[in-house]
C-alpha positions in Angstrom: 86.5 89.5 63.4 86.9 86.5 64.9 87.3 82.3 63.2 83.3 82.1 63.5 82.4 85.5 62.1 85.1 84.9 59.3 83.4 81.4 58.9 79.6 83.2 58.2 81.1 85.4 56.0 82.4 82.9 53.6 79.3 81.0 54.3 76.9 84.0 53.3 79.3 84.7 50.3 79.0 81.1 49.2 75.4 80.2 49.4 74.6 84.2 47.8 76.7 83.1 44.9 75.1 79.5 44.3 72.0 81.2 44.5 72.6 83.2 42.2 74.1 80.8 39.7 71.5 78.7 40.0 69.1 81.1 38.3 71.3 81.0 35.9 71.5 77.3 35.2 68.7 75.6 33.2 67.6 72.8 35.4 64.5 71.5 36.4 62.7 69.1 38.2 64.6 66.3 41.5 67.8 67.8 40.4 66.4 71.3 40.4 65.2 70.8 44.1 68.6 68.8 45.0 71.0 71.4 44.0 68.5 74.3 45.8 68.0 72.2 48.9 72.0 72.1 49.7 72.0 75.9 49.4 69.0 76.3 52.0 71.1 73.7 54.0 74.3 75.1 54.1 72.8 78.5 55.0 70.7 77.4 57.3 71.4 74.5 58.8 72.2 76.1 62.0 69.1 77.6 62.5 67.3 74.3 61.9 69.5 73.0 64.7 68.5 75.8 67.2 64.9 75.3 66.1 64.9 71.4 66.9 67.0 71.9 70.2 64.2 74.0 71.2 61.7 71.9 70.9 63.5 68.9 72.3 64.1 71.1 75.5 60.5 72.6 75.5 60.9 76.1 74.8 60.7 76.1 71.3 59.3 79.4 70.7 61.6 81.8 69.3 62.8 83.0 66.4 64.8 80.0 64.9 61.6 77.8 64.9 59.4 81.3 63.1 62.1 81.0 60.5 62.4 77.3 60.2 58.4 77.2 59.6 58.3 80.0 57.5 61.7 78.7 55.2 60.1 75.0 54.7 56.7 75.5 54.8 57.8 77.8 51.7 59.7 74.8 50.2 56.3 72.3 50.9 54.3 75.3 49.3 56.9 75.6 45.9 56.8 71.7 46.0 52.7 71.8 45.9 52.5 74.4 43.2 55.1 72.5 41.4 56.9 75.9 41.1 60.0 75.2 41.3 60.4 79.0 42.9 63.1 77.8 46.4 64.4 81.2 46.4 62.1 83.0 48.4 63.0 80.4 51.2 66.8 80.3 50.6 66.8 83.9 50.8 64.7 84.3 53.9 67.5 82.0 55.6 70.2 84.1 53.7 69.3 87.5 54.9 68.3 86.7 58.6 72.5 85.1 58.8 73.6 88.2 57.2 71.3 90.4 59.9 73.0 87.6 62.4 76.6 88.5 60.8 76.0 92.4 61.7 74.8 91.6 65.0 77.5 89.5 66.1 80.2 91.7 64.7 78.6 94.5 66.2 78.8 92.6 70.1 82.1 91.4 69.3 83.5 95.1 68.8 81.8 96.5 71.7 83.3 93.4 74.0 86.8 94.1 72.1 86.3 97.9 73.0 85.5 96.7 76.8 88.9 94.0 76.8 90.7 96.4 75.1 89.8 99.1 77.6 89.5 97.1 80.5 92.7 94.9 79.6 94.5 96.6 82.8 95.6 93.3 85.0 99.4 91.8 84.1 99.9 88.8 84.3 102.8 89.3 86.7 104.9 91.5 89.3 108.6 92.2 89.4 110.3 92.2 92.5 114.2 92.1 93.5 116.0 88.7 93.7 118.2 87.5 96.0 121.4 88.4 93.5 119.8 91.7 92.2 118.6 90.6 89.0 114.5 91.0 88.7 112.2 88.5 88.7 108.6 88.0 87.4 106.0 86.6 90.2 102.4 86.0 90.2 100.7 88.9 91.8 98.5 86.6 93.3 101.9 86.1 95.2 102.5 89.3 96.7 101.9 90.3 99.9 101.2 93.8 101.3 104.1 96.1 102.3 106.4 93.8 99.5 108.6 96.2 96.9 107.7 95.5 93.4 109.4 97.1 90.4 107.7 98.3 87.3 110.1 99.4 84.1 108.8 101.6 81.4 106.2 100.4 79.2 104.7 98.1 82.4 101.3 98.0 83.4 101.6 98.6 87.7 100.2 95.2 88.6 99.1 96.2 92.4 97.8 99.4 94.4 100.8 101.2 96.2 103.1 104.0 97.4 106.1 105.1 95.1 109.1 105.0 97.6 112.0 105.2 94.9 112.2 107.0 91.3 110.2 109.0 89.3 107.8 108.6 85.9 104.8 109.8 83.9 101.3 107.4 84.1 99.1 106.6 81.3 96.1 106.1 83.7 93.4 106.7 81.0 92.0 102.7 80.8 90.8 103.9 84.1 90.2 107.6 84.4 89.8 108.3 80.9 92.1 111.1 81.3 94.5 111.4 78.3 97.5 113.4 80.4 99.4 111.6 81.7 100.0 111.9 85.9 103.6 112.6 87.1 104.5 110.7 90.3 107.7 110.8 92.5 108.5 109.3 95.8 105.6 109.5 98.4 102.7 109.4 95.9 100.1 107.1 95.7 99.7 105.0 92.7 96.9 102.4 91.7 97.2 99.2 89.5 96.4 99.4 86.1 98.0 102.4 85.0 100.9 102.1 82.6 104.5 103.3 83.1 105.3 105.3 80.4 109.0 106.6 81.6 111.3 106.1 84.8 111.8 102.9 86.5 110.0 103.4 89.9 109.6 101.0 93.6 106.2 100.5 94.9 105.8 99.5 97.6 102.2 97.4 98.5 99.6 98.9 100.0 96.6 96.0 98.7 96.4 92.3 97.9 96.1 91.8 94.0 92.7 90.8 94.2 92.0 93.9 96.6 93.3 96.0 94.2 91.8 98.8 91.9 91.9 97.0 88.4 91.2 93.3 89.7 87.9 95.3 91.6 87.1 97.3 88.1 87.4 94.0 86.1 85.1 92.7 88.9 82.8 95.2 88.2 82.8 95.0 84.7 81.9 91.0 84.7 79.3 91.8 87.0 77.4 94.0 85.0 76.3 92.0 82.4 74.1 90.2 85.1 72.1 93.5 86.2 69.3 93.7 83.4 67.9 96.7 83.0 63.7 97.5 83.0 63.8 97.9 79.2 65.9 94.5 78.8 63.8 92.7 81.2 60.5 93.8 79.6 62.2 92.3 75.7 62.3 89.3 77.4 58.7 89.0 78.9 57.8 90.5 75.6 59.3 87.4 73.3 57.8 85.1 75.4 54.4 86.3 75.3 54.5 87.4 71.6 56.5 84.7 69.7 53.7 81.8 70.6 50.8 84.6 70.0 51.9 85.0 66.1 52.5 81.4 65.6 48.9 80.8 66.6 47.9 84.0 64.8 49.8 82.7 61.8 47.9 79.2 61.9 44.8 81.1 62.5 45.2 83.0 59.3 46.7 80.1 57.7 43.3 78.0 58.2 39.9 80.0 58.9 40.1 82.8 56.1 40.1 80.2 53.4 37.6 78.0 55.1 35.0 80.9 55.5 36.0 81.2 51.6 35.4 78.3 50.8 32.1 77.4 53.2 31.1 81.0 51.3 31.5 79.4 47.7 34.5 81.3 46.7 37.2 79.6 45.3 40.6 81.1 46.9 42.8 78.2 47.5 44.8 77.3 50.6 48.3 77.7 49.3 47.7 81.5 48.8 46.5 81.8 53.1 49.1 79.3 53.8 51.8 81.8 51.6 50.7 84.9 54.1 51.0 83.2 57.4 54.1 82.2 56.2 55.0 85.7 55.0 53.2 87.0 58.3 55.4 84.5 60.2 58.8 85.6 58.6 57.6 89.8 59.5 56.6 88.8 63.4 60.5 87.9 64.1 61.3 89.7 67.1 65.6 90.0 66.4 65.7 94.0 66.2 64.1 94.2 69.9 65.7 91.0 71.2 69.5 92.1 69.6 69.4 95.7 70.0 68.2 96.8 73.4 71.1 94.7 75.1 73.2 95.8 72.8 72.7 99.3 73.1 73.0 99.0 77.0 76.1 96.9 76.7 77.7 99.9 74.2 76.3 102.0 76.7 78.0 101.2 79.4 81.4 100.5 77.5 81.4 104.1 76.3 81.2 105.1 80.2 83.7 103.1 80.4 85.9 104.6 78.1 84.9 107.7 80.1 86.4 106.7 83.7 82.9 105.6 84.8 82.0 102.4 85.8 78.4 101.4 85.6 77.2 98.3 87.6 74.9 97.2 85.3 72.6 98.6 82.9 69.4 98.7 85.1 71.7 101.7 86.9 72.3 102.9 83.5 68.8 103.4 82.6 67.8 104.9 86.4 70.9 107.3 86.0 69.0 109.0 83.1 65.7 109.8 85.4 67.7 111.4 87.9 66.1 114.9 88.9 68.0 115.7 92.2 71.8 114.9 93.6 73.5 115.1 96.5 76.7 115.7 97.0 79.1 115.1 100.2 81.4 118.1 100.2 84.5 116.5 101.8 86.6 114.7 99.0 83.4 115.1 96.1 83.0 118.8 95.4 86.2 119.9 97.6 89.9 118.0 96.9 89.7 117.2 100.8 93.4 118.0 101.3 93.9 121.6 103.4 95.9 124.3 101.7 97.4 127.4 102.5 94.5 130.0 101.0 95.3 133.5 102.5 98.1 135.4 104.3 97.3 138.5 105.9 100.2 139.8 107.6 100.4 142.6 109.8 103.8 144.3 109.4 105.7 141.7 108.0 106.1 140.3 104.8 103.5 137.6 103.7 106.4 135.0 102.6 108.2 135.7 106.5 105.4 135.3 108.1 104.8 132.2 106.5 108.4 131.4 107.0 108.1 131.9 111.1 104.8 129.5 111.4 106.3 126.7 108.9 109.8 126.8 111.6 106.6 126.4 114.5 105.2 123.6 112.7 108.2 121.8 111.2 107.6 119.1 114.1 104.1 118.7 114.1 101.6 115.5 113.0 99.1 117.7 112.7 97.4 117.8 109.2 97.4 121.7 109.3 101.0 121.9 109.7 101.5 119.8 106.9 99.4 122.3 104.9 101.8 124.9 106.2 104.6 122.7 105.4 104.0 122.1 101.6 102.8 126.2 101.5 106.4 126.6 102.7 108.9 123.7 101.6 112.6 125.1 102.5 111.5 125.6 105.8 114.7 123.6 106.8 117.1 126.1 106.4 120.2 127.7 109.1 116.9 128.9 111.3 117.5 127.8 115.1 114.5 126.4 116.1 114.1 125.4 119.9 111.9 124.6 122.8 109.0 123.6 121.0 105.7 123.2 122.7 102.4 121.9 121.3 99.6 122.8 123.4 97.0 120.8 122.8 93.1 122.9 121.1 95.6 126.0 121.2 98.5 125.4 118.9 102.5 125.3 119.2 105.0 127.4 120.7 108.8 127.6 119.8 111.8 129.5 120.1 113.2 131.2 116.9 116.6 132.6 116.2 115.8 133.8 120.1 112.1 135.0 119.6 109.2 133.2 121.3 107.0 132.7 118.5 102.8 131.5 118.8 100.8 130.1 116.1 97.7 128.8 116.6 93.9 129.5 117.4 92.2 132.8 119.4 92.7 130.9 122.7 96.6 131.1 122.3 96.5 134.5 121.3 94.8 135.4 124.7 97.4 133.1 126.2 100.4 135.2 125.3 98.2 138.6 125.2 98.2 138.9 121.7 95.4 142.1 120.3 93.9 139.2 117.5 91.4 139.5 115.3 89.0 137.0 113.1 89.8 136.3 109.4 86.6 138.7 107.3 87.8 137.9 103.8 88.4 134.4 103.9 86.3 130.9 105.1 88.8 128.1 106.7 91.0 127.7 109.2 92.7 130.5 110.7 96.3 129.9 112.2 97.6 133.0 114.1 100.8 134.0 114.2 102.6 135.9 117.6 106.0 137.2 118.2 106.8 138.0 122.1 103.1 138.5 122.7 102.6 141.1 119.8 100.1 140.0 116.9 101.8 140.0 113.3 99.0 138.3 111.4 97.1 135.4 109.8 97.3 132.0 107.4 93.6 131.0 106.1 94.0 127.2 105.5 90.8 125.6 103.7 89.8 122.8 101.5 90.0 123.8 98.2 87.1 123.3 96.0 87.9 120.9 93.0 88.8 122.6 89.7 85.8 121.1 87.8 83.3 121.3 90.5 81.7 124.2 89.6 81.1 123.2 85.9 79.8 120.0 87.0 76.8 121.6 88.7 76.1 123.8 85.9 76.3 120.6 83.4 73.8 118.9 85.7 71.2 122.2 85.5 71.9 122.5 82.1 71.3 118.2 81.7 68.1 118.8 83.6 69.0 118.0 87.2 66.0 120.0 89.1 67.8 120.3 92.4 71.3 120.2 94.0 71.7 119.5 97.5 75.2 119.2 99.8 75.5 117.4 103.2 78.5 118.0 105.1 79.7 117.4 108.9 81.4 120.8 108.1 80.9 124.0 109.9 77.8 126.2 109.2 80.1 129.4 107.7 82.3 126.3 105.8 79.2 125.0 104.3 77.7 127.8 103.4 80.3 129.4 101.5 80.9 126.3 99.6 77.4 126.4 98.6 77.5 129.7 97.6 80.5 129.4 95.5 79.3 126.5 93.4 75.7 128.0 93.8 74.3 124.4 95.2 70.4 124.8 95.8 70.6 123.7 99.5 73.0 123.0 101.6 72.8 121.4 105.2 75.9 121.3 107.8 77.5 119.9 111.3 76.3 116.1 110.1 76.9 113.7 111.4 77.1 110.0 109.8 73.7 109.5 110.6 72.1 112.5 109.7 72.9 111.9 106.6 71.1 109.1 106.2 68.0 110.7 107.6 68.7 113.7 105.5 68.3 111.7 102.4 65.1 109.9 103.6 63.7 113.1 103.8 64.4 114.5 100.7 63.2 111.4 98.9 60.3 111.4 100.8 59.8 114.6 99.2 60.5 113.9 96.0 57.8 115.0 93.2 57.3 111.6 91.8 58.1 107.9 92.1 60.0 108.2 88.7 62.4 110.7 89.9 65.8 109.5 90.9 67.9 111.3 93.6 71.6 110.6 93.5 73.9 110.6 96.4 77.7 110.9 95.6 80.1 110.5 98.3 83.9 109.0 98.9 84.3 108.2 102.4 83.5 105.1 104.3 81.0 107.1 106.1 79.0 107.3 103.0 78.6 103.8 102.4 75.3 103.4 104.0 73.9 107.1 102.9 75.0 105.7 99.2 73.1 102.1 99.7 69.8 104.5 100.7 69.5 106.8 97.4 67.8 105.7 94.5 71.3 105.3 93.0 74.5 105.7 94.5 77.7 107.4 92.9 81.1 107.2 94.3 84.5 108.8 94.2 86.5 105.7 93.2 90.6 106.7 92.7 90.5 107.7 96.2 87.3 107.2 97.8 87.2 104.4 100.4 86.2 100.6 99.4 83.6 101.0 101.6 82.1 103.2 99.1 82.9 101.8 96.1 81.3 98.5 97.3 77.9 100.3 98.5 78.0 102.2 95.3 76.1 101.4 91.9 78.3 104.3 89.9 81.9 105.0 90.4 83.8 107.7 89.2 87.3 106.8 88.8 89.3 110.4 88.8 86.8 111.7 91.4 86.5 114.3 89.0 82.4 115.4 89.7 82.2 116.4 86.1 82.4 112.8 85.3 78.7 112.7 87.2 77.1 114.9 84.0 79.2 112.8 82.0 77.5 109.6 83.2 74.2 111.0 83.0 74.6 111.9 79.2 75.6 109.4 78.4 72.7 106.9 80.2 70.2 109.5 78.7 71.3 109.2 74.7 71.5 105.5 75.7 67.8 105.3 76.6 67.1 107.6 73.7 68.5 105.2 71.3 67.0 102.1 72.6 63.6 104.5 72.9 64.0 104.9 68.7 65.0 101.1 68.5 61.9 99.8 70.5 59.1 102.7 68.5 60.7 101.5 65.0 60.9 97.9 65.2 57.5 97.7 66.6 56.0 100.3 64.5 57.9 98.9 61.0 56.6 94.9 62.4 52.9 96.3 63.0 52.6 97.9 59.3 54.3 94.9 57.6 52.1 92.4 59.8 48.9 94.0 58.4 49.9 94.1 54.9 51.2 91.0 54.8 48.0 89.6 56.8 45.8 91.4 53.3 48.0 89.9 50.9 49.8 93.4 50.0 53.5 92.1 51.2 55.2 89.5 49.6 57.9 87.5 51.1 60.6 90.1 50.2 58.7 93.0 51.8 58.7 90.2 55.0 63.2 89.8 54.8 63.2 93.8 55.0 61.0 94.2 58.3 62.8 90.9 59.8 66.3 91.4 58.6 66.3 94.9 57.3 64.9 96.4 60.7 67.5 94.0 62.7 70.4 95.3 60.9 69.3 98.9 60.9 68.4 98.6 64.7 72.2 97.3 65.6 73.8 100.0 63.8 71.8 102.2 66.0 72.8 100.8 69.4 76.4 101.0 68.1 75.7 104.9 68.1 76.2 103.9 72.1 79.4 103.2 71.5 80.7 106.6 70.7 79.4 108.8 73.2 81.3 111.5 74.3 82.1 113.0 77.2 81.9 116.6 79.0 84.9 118.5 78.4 86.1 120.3 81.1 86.5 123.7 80.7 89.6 125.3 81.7 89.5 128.4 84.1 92.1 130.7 83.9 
């Protein structure tokens, strides 16, 4: 609670308990009005303020003028019926700061759960000095390929490369992900996680304002500005509707009791002028105006707190009509990293044969061989390994403890006059392996499908996602066996940038109605413009390519696809709650409005549907706040 919410507290408090001991006292008359008037003033003073600036900068209607009407045209009416009865107005005041007291605490703890989350930028760097001590620098200060040092407990401050020492990561202010990551030398590591053990050396790879947490704060700011349809519609809404009951309330106020009157009845003005004032007090529009940004802003905090960044809410509230996604396969459904997935030897054993084509490779750039590298990491052992030969679209060659060994594709095999045959079990890459010209067997190296991938696609049937589609650049019998294993409902391969593009004008194109959002998710920078051409774009952000990221309006920041069903929960009981929000203010205002119009409601009945549905409404939207997640289900 911050100084001005404590401030309104002691404020409410105060003025509820002078109230109240004012009832209490037996006073009467100037002194009577006195003592009243500097409870009304101290309660609502502010509002009076806000109702006058509006006016002096012409636009006055909203709902601080509605109350200042309704609050001293009540005092005029006690004054004229010599009453004495200022409680009605003191209260009306009273309850709308206590309605204003829930709604502000309720925004400040969704904007604390957002800092808190989202507080992931240090204020500094350490690097090396000159005499070995360490020294704290602005990260602003850093330039790319530098060596900065983060101790236990340190948030990393920019995107790098471990190249010394080993920890643990607390990277959930940005994934989500409670376990925390092990890294040693060689791994990547991005700013904004926090060093929970070893000291490690990073060395640069990004700017500080390039870098993953400055561009995730950068999206968060941003946000705020993107107004969704059901936030932009509240607007138009109190514009149109605040001036239309004014003039209904003066209408009511002035011809009932004249057609009385012209009629020869004898109902006086202070009881019309009493409803329009009641009618006035009801027609405050604070539940819609308070709660439908609020439920978006909680909305997209819980996302958040989720690892997903939403740009704004009008992406939140499209994300919940989306009917078809497609997927890259590259890097979104599969890890895009090759891995050793079969051996099939011939004669000799699985972990030799390995052993031979890891000796073959041990010079090679070649991704595959690195695959074969990490599938076999004491290759360097008392092996003599000679004459190596990389043949370029065939393979390598090399000498062996004094046998000519060949791995590589079914051209080299023909080469040395090898009797190969095709991998029938497995989809990939298939490195043969040779020794002096006589075939001794296989390694299958593939991408490996991500372990959540094929729960995210049955949490987006399940969510209501009508069709799956997967574009890849990939080989048909790739592709296909992908698509088969994560049962996508169609699949199209051998793409190329372009045909992407194309590919997702067609299907949107073909899409069953206007209202039906097709999602593209992809990571590399290839997908930037396929993701600017889908309704709404989702992208893989802890690796994925800034590129991506940027053309993106959703990013995922484990690159875990389950975080996609995640998103779109959590946008749909969003909508949902600002759905119940929008039918029960309106529908609780429209039943009050006509009995207060007849006479039926009082005053009283008019604080409950002004202040009673505001308060209700916000503790709604903070529902928003603690949506969960999807929890991945372990296969074993």
């Amino acid at each position: 609670m911050n100084k001005k919410q404590k401030n309104n507290l002691i404020r409410i408090i105060v003025a509820s308990a002078a109230t109240i001991a004012l009832h209490f006292i037996p006073v009467t008359g100037v002194v009577q009005f006195v003592l009243y008037m500097a409870v009304y003033m101290l309660i609502g003073y502010d509002i009076l303020r806000k109702a006058l600036l509006g006016i002096k900068n012409r636009q006055p209607m909203d709902e601080s003028l509605l109350m200042a009407i309704a609050t001293l045209g009540a005092i005029v009416l006690a004054l004229y019926q010599q009453s004495g009865d200022y409680v009605e107005a003191i209260a009306v005041m009273l309850f709308y700061q206590i309605g204003e007291w829930f709604q502000g605490y309720a925004v400040g703890k969704s904007r604390r759960s957002i800092s808190d989350l989202m507080d992931i930028c240090p204020d500094y760097a350490n690097i090396q000095g000159e005499n070995g001590q360490l020294e704290q620098v602005d990260p602003d200060d850093v330039e790319i390929g530098s060596i900065i040092v983060v101790q236990p407990g340190e948030k990393i401050p920019i995107d790098g490369v471990v190249t010394d020492g080993t920890s643990s990561l607390d990277t959930a202010a940005l994934t989500g992900e409670s376990v925390p990551r092990d890294v040693q030398a060689g791994d990547e590591v991005i700013s904004g996680c926090i060093n929970l053990s070893g000291l490690i050396h990073i060395r640069t790879t990004k700017e500080f304002g390039e870098s993953t947490a400055s561009k995730v704060l950068e999206l968060i700011e941003d946000a705020s500005s993107r107004k969704s349809k059901s936030e932009n519609f509240i607007t138009k809404f109190a514009r149109i509707y605040t001036p239309a009951v004014v003039y209904s309330a003066l209408t009511l106020a002035i011809i009932p009791p004249v057609i009385i009157l012209l009629m020869g009845g004898g109902m006086s003005f202070g009881t019309w002028i009493y409803r329009a004032l009641t009618f006035l007090v009801i027609s405050c529009p604070c539940a819609l105006v308070v709660s439908i940004p609020l439920s978006f802003f909680a909305g997209v905090g819980a996302a958040s707190r989720q690892g997903v960044l939403v740009k704004g809410s009008n992406y939140l509230e499209i994300l919940s009509e989306t009917k078809t996604v497609v997927f890259d396969k590259t890097g979104t459904l599969t890890k895009g990293v090759f891995e050793v997935t079969a051996i099939h030897p011939a004669k000799l054993d699985a972990q030799e044969l390995l052993h031979l084509a890891a000796h073959v490779e041990r010079y090679s750039t070649h991704p595959i061989a690195n695959s074969i590298r990490l599938a076999y990491p004491n290759e360097a052992d008392d092996c003599s390994v000679e004459n190596v030969e990389e043949i370029a679209g065939h393979g390598i060659t090399a000498t062996v403890n004094g046998q000519h060994i060949a791995v590589g594709n079914g051209k080299l095999m023909d080469k040395v006059g090898a009797d190969w045959h095709d991998c029938h079990s497995h989809v990939g890459t298939v490195l043969h392996v040779a020794i002096e010209g006589v075939y001794e067997g296989h390694i299958v190296i593939s991408d490996v499908i991500k372990p959540h991938s094929a729960q995210a696609l049955k949490e987006l049937k399940r969510s209501g996602v009508g069709k799956t589609v997967m574009l890849t650049g990939d080989a048909k019998k790739v592709a296909d066996h992908v698509a088969a294993e994560l049962k996508v409902d169609e699949v199209y391969s051998e793409l190329l940038p372009q045909d992407k593009v194309a590919k997702v004008e067609e299907l949107l194109e073909k899409k069953a109605s206007e209202k039906d959002v097709l999602a593209f998710v992809g990571d590399g920078i290839n997908d930037a413009p396929v993701l600017s051409r889908a309704d709404i774009g989702i992208a893989m952000g802890a690796m994925g390519s800034d590129a991506a990221i940027e053309a993106a309006d959703v990013v995922l920041m484990d690159d875990d696809p389950l975080k996609i069903s995640t998103a779109i929960a959590i946008s749909r009981k969003c909508l949902r709650i600002v759905k119940e929000n929008i039918y029960f203010a309106i529908g609780i205002k429209l039943l009050c409005l006509a009995l207060g119009a007849v006479g039926i409601a009082n005053m009283w009945v008019a604080i409950f549907a002004d202040v009673g549905v505001m308060v209700l409404a916000v503790l709604n939207a903070i529902r928003c706040m603690f949506i969960k997640g999807i929890k991945p289900v372990e296969s074993h």
